[in-house]
C-alpha positions in Angstrom: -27.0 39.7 135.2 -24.3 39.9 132.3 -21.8 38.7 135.5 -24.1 35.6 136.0 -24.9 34.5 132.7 -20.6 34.9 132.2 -20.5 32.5 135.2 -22.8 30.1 134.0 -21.1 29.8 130.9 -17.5 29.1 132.1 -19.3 26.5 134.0 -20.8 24.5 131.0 -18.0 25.7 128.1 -14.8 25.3 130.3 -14.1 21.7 130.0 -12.7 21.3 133.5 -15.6 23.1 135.0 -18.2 21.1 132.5 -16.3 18.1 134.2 -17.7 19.4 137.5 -20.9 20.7 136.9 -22.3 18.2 134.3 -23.5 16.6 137.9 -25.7 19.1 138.1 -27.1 18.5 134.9 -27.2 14.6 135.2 -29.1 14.9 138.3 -32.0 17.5 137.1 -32.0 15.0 134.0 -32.7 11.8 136.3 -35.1 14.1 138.3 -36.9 14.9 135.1 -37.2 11.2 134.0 -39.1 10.4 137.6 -40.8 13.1 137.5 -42.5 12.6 134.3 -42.9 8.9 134.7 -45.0 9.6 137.8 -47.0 12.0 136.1 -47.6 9.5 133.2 -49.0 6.8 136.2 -45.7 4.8 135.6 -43.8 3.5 139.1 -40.3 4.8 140.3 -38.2 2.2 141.2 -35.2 4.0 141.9 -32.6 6.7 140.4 -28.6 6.1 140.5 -26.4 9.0 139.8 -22.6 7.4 139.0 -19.0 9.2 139.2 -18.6 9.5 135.4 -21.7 11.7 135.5 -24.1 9.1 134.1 -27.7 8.1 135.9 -30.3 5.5 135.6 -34.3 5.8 136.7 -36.0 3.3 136.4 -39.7 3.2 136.4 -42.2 0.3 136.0 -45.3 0.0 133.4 -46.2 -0.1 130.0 -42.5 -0.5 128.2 -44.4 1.3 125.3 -46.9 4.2 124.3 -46.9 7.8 125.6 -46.0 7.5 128.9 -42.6 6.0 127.9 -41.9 8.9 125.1 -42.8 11.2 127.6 -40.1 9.8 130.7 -37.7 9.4 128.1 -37.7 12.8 126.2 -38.0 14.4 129.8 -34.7 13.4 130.7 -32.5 16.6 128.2 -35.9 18.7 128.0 -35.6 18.9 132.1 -32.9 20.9 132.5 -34.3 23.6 129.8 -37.5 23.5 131.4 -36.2 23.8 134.9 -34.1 27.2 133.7 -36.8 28.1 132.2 -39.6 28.2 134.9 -36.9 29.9 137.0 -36.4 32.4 134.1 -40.1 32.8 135.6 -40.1 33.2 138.6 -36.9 35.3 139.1 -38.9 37.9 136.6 -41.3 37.9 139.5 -39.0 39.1 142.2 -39.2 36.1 143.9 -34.9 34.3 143.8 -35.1 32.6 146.9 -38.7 30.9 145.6 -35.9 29.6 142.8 -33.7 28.0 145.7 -36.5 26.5 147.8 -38.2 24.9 144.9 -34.7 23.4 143.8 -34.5 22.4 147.5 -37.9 20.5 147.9 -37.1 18.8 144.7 -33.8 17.5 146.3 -35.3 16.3 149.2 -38.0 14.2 146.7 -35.0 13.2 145.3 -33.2 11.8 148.4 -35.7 9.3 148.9 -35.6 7.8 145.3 -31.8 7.5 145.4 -30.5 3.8 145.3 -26.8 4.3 145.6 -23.8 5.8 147.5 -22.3 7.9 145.2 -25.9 9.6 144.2 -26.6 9.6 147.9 -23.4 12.6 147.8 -24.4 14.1 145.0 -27.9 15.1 146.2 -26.7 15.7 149.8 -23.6 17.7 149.0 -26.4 20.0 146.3 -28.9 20.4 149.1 -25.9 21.8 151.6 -25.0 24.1 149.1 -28.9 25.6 148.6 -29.8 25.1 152.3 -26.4 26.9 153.3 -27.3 29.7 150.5 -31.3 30.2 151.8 -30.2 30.5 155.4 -27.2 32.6 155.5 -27.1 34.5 152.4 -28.5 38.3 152.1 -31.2 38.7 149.3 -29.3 40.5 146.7 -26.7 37.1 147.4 -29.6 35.0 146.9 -30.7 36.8 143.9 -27.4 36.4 142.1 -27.0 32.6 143.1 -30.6 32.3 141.8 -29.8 33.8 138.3 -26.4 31.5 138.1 -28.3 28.0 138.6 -31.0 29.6 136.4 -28.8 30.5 133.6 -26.3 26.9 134.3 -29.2 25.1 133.7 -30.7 27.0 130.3 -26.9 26.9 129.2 -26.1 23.4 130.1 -29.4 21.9 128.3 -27.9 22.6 124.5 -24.4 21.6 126.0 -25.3 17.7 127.2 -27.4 17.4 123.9 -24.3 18.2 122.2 -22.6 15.6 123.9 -25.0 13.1 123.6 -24.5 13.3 119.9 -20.9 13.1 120.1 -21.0 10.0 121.7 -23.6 8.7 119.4 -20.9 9.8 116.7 -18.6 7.8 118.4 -20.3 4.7 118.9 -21.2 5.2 122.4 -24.7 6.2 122.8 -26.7 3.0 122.0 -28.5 2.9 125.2 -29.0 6.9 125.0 -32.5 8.2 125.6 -32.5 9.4 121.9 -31.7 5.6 120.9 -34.0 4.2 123.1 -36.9 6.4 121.8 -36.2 5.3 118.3 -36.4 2.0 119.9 -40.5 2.4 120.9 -41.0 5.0 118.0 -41.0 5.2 114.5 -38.2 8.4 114.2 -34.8 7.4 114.2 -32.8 8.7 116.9 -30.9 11.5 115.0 -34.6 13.0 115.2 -34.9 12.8 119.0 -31.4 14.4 119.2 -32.7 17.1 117.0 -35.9 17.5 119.0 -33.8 17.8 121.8 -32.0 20.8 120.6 -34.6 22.6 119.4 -36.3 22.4 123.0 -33.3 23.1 124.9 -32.4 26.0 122.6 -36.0 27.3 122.3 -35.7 27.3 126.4 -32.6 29.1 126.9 -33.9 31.8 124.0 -36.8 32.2 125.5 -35.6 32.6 129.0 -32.5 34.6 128.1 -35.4 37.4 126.7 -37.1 37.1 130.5 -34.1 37.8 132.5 -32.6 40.5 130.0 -36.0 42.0 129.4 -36.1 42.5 133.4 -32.6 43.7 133.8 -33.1 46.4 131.3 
């Protein structure tokens, strides 16, 4: 467990593995956004994933009212929420449920993809998984389970943080937090804040379901 979680967070606090793995955490985020906007009754048009470890979804319908907020905050809650509800399941016994479910979700995603480079991305994720499901024993699955569970509750807070940075910096004008202020009536510093406190409530919260378990 302790091994896992150490893994995990080389991956999202090393800055040349964070350069890496932040693909990960872009595509959950753009999965999130469609996700949610079909939920809300909106239309996907499409999702790009892009080398610098941006993404785009677009969906169509009302550019306003709850079903915006709700595609737009889904996008740095998804990740969190994703960890979490593994958190779940792996306290059920279940790991390899964890790597089919991230599996069917990849192969959703493959159809909504409108360019090359995201094309990879998903592809290149689904061979890992698939190659992990088939020909790994269970105690390998188990562990590769708890790594993308605790990657994902680790790298929610960590892209938040970024996101911040770069509205610091002058960069994040057409971030989701700056959009939302855009259709809202809370600046974006707010969203960014209600990001964190989702993404951290997450990983607290599933931190106590795996540790609980391995003790």
């Amino acid at each position: 467990m302790l091994l896992a979680g150490a893994s995990a967070l080389v991956a999202t606090a090393w800055p040349v593995a964070w350069r890496v793995s932040r693909h990960l955490v872009t595509l959950v985020h753009e999965g999130s956004h469609g996700v949610v906007a079909l939920l809300c009754g909106r239309r996907l048009a499409g999702i790009r994933l892009h080398s610098d470890s941006s993404g785009l979804t677009v969906s169509k319908g009302r550019p306003r009212g709850a079903g915006m907020v709700a595609t737009f905050f889904a996008g740095y809650a998804g990740p969190a929420v994703v960890g979490l509800g593994a958190a779940w399941v792996l306290g059920t016994g279940h790991a390899a449920a964890v790597l089919w479910g991230v599996l069917v979700v990849l192969g959703w995603m493959l159809l909504q993809i409108r360019n090359l480079y995201g094309l990879w991305v998903v592809l290149a994720s689904g061979l890992v998984l698939g190659a992990a499901t088939w020909w790994l024993s269970p105690g390998a699955q188990s562990v590769a389970a708890h790594v993308l569970t605790w990657f994902l509750m680790l790298a929610a807070p960590r892209a938040v943080w970024g996101l911040q940075v770069e509205r610091v910096r002058g960069r994040g004008g057409a971030s989701d937090a700056d959009q939302l202020a855009r259709i809202t009536v809370l600046p974006g510093l707010m969203w960014v804040l209600a990001f964190f406190v989702v993404t951290i409530g997450a990983l607290a919260l599933g931190a106590s379901l795996l540790l609980d378990r391995s003790a």
